[in-house]
Backbone bond lengths (Angstrom), bond angles and torsions (degrees), N, CA, C in turn:
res aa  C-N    CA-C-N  psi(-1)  N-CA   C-N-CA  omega(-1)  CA-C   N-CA-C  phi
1 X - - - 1.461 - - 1.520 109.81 -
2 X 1.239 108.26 146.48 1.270 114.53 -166.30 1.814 113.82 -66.29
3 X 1.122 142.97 157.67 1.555 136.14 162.89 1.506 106.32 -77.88
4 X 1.176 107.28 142.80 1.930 107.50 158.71 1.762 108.70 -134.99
5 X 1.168 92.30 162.24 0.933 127.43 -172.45 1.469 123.54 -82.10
6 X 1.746 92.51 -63.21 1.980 98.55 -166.99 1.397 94.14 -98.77
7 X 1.246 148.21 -34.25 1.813 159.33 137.40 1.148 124.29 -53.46
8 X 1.413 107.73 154.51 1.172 131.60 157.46 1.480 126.64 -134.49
9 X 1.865 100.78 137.71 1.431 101.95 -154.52 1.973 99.07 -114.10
10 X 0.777 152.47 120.24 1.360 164.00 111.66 1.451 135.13 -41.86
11 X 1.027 119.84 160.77 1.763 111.61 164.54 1.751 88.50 -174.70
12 X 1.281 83.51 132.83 1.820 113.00 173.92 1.471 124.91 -136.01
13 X 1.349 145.46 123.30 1.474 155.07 -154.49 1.526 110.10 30.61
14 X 1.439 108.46 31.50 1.420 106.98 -165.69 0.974 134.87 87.04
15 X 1.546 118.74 40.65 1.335 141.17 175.74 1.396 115.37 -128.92
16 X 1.122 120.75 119.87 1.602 122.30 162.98 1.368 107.30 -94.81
17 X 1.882 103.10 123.86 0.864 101.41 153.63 1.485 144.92 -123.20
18 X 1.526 132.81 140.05 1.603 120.55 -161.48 1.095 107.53 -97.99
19 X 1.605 129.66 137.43 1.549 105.07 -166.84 1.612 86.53 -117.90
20 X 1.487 152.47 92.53 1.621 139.01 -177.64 2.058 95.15 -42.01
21 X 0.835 100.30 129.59 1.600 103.37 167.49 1.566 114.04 -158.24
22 X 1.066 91.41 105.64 1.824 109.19 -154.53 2.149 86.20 -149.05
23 X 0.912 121.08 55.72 1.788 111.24 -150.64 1.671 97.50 -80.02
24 X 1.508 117.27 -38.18 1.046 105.85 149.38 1.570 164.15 10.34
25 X 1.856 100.77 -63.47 1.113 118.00 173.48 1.668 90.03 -127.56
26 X 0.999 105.27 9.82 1.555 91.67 172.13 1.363 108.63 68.92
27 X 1.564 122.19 57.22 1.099 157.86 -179.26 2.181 97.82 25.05
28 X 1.499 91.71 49.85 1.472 82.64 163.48 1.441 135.61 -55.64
29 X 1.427 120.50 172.84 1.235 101.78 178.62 1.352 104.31 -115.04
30 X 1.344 130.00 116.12 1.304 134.23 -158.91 2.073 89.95 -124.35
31 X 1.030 104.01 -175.72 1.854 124.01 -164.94 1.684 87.96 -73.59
32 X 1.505 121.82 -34.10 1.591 111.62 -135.74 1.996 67.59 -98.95
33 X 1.138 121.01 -60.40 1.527 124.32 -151.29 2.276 87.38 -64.15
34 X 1.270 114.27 -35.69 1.621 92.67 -167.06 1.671 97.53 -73.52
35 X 1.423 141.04 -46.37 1.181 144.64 157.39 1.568 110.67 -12.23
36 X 1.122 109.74 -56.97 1.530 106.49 -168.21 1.594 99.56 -77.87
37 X 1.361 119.32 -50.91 1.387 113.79 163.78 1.479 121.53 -31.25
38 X 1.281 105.96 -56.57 1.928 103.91 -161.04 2.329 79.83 -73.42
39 X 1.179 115.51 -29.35 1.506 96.27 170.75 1.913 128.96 -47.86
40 X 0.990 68.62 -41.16 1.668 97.57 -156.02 1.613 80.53 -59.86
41 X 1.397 112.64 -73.14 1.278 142.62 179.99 1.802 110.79 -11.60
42 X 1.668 107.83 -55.67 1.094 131.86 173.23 1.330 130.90 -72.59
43 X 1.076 106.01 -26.73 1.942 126.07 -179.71 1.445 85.52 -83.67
44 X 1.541 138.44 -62.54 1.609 115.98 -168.63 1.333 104.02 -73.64
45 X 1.377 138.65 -5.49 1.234 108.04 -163.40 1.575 95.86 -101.97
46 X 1.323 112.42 -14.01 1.802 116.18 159.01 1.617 110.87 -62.59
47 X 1.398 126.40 -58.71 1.314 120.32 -151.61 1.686 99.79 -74.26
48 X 1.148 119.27 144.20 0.894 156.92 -176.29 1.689 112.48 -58.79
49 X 1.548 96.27 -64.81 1.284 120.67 172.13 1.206 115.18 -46.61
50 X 1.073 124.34 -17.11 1.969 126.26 -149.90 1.395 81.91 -119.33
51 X 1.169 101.16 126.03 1.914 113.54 175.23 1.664 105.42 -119.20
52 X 1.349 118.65 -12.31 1.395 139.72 -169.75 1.445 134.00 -166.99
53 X 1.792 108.44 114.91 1.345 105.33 -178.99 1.736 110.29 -100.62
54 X 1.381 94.05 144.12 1.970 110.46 179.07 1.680 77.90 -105.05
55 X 1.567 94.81 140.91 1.584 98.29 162.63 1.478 91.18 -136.09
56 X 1.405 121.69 155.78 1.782 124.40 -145.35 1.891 87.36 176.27
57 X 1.473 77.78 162.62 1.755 100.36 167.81 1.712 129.76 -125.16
58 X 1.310 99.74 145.59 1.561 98.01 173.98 1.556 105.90 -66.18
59 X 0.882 131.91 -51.83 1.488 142.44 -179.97 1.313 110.66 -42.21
60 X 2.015 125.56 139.90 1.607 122.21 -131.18 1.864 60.78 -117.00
61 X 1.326 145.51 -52.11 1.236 108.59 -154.68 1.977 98.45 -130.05
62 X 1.231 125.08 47.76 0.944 127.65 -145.68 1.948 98.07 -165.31
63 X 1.340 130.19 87.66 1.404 127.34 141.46 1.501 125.57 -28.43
64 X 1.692 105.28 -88.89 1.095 128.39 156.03 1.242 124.92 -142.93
65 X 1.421 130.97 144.89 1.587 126.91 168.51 1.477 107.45 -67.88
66 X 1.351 127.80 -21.13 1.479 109.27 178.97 1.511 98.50 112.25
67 X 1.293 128.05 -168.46 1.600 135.98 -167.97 1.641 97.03 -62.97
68 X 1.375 92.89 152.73 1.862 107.35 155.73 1.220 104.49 -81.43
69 X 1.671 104.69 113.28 1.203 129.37 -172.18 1.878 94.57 -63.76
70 X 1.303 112.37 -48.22 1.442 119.80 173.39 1.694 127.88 -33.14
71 X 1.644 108.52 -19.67 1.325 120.17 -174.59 1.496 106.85 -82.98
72 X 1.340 97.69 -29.06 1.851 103.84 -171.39 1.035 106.73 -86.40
73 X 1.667 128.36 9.88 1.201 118.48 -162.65 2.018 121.01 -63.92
74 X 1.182 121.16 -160.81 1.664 106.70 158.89 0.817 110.93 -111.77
75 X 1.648 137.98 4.01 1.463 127.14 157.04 1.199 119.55 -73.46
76 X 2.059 112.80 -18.19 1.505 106.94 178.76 1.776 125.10 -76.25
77 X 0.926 125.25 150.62 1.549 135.92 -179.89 1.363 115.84 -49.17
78 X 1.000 145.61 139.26 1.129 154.87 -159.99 1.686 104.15 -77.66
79 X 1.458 121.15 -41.76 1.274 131.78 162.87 1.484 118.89 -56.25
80 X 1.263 102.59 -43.65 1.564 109.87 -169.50 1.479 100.57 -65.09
81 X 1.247 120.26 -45.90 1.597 134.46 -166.78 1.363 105.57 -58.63
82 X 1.807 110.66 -57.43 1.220 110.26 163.83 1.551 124.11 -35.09
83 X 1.643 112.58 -64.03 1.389 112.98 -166.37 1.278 115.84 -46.22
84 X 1.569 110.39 -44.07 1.536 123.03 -164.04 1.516 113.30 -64.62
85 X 1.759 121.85 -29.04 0.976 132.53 145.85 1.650 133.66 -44.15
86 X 1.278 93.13 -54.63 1.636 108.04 178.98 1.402 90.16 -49.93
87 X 1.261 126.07 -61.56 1.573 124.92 -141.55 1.697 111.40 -52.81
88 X 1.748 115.75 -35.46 1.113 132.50 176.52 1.648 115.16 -69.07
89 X 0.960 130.31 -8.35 1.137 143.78 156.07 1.794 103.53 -79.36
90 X 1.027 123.77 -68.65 1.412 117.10 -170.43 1.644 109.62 -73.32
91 X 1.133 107.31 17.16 1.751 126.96 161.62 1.186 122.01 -69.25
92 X 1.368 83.80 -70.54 1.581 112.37 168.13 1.258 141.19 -48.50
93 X 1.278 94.45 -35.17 2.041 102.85 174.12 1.331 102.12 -110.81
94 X 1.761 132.55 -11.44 1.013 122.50 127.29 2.184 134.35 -4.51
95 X 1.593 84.11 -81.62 1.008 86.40 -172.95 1.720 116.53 -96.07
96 X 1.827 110.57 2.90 1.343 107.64 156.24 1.669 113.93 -63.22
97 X 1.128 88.09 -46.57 1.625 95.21 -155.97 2.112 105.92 -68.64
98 X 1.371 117.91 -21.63 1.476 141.46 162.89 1.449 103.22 19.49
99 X 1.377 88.55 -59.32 1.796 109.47 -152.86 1.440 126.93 55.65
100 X 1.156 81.41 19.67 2.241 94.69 162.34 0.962 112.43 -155.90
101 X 1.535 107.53 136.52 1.556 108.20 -170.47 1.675 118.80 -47.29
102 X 1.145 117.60 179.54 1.156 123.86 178.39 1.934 118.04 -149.58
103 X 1.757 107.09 169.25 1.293 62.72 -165.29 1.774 72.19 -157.13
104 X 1.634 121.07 130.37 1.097 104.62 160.55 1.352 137.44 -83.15
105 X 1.510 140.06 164.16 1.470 132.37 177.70 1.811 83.70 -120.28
106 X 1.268 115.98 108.72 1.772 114.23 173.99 1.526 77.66 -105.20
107 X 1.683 99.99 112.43 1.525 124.06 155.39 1.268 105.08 -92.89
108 X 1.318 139.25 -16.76 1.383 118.86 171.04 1.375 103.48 -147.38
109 X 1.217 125.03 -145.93 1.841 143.64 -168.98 1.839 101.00 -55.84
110 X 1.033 130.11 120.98 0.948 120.49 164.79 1.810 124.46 -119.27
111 X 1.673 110.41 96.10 1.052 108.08 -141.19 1.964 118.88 -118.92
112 X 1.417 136.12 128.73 0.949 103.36 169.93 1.498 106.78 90.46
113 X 1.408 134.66 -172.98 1.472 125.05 167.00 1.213 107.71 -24.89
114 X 1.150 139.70 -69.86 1.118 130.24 -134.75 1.696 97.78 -63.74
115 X 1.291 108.06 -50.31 1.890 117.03 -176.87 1.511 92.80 -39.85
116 X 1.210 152.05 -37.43 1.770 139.19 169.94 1.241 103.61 -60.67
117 X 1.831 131.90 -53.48 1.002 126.95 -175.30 1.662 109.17 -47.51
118 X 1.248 132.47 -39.96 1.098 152.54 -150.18 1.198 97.19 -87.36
119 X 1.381 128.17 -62.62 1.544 115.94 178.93 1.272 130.70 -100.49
120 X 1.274 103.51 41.33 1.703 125.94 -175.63 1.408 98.81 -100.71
121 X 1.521 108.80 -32.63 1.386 120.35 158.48 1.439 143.95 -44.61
122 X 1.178 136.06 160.13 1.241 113.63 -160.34 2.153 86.80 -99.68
123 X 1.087 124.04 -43.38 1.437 102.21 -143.79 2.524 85.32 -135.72
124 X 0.882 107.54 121.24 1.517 108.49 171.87 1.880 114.91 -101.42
125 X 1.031 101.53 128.21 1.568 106.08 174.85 1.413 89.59 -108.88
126 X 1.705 120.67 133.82 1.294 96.79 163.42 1.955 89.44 -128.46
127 X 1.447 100.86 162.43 1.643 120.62 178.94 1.579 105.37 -83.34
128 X 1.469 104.28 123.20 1.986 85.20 175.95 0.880 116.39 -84.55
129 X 1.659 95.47 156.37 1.842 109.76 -164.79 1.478 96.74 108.29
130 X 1.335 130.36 3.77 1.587 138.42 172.02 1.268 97.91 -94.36
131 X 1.558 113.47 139.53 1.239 108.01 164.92 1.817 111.97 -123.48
132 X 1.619 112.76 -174.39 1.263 109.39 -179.43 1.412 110.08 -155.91
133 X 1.997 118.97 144.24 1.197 95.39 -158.74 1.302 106.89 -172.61
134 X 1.089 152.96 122.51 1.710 128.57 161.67 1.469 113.90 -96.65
135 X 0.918 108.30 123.49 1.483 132.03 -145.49 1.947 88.59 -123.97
136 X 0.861 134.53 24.31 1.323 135.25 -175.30 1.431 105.98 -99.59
137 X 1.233 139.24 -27.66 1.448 136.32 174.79 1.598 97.51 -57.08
138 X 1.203 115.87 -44.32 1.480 106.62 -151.75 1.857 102.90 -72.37
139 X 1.594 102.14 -15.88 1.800 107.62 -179.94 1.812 85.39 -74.60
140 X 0.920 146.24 -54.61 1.360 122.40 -123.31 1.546 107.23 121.65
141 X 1.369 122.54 -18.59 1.646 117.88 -159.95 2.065 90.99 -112.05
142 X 1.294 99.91 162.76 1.076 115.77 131.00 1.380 151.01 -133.22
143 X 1.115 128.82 -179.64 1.809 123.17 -149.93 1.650 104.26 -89.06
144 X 1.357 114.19 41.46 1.379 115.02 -163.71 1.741 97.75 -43.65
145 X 1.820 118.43 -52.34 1.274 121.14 -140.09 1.966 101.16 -81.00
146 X 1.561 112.65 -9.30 1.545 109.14 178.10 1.911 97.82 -108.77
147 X 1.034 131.63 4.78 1.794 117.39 -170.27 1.234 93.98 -81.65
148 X 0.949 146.74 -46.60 1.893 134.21 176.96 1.379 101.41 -56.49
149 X 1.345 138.05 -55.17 1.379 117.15 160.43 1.690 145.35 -35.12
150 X 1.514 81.06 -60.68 1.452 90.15 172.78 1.596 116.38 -65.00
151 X 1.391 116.61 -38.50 1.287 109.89 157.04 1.256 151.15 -15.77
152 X 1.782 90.63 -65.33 1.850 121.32 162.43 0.908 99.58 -51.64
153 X 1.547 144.64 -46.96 1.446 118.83 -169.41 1.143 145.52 -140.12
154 X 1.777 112.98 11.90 1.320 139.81 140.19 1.111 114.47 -75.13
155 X 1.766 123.80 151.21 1.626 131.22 140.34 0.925 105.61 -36.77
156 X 1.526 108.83 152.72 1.393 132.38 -157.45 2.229 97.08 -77.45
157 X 1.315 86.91 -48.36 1.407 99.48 -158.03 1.923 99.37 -65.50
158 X 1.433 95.78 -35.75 1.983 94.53 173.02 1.405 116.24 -67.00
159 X 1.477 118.90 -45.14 1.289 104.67 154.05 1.207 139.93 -34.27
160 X 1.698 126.66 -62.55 1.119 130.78 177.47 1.198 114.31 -36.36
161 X 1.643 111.89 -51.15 1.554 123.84 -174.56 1.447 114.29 -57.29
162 X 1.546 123.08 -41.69 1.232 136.23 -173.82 1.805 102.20 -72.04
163 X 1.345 109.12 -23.35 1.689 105.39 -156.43 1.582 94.80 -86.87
164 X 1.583 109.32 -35.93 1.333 125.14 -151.15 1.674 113.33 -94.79
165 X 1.390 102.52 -28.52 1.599 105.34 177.18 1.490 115.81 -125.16
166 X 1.129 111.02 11.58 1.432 116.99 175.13 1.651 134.41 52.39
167 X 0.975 104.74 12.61 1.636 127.24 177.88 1.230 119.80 -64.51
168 X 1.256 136.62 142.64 0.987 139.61 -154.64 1.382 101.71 -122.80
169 X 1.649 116.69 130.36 1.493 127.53 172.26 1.538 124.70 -75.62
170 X 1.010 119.56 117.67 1.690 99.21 153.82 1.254 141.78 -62.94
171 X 1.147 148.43 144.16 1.178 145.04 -133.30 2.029 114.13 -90.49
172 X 1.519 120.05 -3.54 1.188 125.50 125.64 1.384 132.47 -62.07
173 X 1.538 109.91 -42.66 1.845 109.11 164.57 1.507 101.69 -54.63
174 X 1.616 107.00 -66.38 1.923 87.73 172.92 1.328 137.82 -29.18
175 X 1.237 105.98 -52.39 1.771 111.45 172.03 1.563 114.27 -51.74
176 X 1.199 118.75 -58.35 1.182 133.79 -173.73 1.790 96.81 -53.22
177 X 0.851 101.76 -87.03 1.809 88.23 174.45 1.464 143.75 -39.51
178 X 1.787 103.71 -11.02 1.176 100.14 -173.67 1.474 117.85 97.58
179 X 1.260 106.61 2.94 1.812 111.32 174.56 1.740 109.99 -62.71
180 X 1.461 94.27 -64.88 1.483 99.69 -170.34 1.675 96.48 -113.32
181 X 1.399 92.57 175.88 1.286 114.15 176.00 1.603 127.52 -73.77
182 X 1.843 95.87 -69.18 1.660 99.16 161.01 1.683 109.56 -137.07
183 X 1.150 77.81 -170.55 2.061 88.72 -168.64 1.105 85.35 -145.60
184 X 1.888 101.71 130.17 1.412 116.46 -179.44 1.890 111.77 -146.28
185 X 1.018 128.00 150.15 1.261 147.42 173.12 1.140 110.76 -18.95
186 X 1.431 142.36 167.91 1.337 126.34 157.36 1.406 101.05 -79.17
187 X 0.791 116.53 -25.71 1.989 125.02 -146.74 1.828 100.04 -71.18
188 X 1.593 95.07 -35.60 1.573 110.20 -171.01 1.663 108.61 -109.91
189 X 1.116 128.52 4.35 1.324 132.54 173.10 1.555 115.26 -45.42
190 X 1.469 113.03 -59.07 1.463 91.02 -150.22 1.618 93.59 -97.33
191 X 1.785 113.40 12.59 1.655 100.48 169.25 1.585 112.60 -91.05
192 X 1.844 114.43 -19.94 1.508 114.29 158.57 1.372 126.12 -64.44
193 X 1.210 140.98 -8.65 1.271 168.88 114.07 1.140 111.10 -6.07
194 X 1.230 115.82 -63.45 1.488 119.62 -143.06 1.890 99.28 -122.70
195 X 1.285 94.81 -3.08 1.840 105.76 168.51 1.358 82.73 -78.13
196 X 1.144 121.95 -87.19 1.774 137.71 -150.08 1.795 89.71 -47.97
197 X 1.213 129.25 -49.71 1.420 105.97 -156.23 1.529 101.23 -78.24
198 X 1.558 117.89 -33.86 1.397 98.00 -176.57 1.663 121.48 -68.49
199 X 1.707 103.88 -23.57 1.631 93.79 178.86 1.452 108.54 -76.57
200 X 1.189 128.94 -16.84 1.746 131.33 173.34 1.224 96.13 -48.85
201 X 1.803 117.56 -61.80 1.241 107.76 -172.84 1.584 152.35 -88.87
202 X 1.455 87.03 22.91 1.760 122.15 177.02 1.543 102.01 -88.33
203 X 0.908 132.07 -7.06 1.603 130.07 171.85 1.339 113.23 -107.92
204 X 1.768 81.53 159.25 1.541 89.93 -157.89 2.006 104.36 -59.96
205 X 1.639 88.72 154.35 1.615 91.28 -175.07 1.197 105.97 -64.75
206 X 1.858 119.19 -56.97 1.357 121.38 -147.22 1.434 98.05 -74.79
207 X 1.597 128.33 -26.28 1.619 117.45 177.07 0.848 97.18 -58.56
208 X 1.811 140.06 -78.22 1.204 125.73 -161.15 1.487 126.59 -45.41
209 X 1.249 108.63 -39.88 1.675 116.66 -177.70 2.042 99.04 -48.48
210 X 1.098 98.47 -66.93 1.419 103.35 177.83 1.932 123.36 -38.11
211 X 1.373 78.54 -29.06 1.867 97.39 -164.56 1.550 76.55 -89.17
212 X 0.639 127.61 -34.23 1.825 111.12 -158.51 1.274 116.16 -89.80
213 X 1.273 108.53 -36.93 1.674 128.86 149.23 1.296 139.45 -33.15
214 X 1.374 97.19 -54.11 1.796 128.52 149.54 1.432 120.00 -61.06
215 X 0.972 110.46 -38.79 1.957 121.64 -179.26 1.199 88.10 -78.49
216 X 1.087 167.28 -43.62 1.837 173.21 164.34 1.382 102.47 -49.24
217 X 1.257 121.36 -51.42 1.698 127.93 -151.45 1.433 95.68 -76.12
218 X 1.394 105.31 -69.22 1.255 131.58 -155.27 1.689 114.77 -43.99
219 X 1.852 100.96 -53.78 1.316 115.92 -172.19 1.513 121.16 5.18
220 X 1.177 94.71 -101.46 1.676 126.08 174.44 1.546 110.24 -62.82
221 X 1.242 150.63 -12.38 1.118 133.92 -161.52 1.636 98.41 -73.92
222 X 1.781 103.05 -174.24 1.900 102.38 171.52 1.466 89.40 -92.99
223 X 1.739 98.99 175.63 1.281 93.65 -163.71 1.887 109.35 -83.76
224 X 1.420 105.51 -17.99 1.601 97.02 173.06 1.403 106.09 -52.00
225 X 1.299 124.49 -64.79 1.459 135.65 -166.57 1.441 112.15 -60.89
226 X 1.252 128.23 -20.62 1.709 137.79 152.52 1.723 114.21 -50.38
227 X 1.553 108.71 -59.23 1.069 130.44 -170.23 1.559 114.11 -65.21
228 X 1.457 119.26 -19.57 1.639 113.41 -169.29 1.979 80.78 -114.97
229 X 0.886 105.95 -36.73 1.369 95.36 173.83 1.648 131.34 -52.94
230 X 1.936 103.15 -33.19 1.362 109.18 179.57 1.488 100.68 -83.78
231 X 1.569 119.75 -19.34 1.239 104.46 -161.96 1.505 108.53 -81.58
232 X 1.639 110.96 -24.41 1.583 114.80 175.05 1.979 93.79 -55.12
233 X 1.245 117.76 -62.09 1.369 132.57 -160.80 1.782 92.99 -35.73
234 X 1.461 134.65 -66.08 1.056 148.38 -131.26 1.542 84.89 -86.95
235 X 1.433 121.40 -43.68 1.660 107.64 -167.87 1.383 97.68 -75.05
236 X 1.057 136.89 -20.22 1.575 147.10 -175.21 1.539 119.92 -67.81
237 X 1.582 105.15 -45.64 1.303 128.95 170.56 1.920 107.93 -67.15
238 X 1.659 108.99 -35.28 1.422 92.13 -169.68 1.416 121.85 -99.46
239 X 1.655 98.43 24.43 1.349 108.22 -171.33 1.289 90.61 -98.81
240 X 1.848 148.06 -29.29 1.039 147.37 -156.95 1.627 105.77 -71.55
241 X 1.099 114.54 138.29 1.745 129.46 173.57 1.931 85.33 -60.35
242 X 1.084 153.81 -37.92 1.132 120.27 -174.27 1.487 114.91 -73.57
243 X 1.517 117.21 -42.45 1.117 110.31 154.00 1.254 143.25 -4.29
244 X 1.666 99.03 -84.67 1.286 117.92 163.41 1.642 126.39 -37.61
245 X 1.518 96.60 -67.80 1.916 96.98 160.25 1.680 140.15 -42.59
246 X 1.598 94.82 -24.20 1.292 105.24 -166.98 1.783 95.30 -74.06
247 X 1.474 107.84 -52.08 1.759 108.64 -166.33 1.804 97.74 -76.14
248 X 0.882 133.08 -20.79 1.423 144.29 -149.91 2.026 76.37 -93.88
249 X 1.712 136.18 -73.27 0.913 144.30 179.45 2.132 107.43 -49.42
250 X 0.949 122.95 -48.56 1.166 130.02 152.93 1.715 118.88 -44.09
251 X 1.251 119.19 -80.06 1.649 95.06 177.71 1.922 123.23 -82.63
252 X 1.505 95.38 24.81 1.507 111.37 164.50 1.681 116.59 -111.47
253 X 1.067 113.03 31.96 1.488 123.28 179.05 1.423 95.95 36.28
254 X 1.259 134.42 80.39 1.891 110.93 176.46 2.050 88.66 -162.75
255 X 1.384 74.84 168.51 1.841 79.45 162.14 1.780 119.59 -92.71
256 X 1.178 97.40 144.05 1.297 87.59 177.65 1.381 138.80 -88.41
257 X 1.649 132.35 141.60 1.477 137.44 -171.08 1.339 104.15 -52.18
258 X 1.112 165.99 122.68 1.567 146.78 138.30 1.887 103.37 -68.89
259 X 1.213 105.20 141.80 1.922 120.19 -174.16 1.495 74.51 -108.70
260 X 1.384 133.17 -62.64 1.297 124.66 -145.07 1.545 120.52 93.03
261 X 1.369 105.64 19.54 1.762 116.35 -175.80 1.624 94.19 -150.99
């Protein structure tokens, strides 16, 4: 496995976990820290073992600040600027393409790039006293590389507001919009965390892989072309021995075996 630098990578009963720890810059997202990510990224979506990634921060009030403002600078290269861009894109379908759920823990501000990183994800817990925000109008920039995200999964009209005045939510305003999932205590954070990731990873792998695959595919298509697509997906899914076990474990009062095929 590879070494990093700005992260740290773990995995326990079938959990990967990414910790950004870069505290420094306040776990920016610079070329060297997204690299190790799209690494990291790739090692769970090989191992076997890993049925579920938590992605989280070392940092006590701080997710991420979002891009190294330093990359955009005007001394940087016009290429370089590009790349550093590109990379957030190959983040993204990174962790669409996963094929295991995922799940953020926003222990603190989650701001700027990183808020795409965040809801590229499948499921956000955030701790209150987290906030969320693109705060890039007020530099001079805008959030070109997260608005197709945020799109997918805010109202249209909260977006605008978020894109256009740069304000930052609290992490009940998040809920309320549809940012995150839940909002929890500090006291109880990292045991809501660690409920959700272990039941993610009590299901069968290869359904989810399929399901997660499909949750990727599907997105954007029209809805005829969604619809013959899920229906190939579903005969595909009921050919799998977990399948089979799952309804077979269901009208047998029992838990069910997962094979993983």
């Amino acid at each position: 496995m590879a070494a990093y630098e700005k992260l740290r990578y773990e995995v326990a009963d079938g959990v990967a976990t990414i910790t950004l720890d870069d505290p420094e810059t306040r776990n920016s997202l610079s070329d060297q820290l997204l690299r190790e990510l799209l690494e990291a990224l790739r090692v769970a979506k090989g191992d076997d073992e890993v049925r579920v990634v938590v992605l989280t921060s070392s940092h006590e009030k701080v997710f991420s600040s979002g891009a190294n403002l330093g990359a955009f600078g005007g001394d940087a290269p016009l290429i370089d600027r590009y790349a550093g861009t590109k990379r957030f894109v190959e983040v993204f379908k990174a962790i669409g393409e996963l094929g295991k759920p995922s799940i953020v823990a926003a222990n603190g501000h989650v701001l700027a790039g990183s808020l795409g990183i965040a809801l590229a994800c499948d499921l956000i817990i955030a701790r209150e006293g987290a906030g969320f925000g693109t705060p890039e109008i007020n530099v001079g920039l805008f959030p070109f590389m997260i608005m197709a995200l945020i799109y997918r999964n805010v109202p249209r009209k909260k977006t605008n507001e978020m894109l256009l005045l740069g304000e930052r939510l609290s992490a009940e305003e998040a809920l309320e919009a549809g940012i995150v999932n839940r909002v929890v205590p500090a006291e109880d954070f990292d045991q809501a965390v660690r409920e959700w990731a272990i039941k993610l990873a009590s299901k069968s792998a290869v359904v989810m892989r399929l399901g997660k695959d499909a949750m990727w595919r599907q997105m954007d298509m029209p809805l005829a072309e969604a619809l013959d697509y899920l229906c190939s997906q579903l005969t595909i899914e009921l050919g799998t021995e977990d399948a089979i076990e799952g309804v077979t474990a269901f009208f047998e009062k029992r838990e069910p075996e997962w094979k993983g095929r």
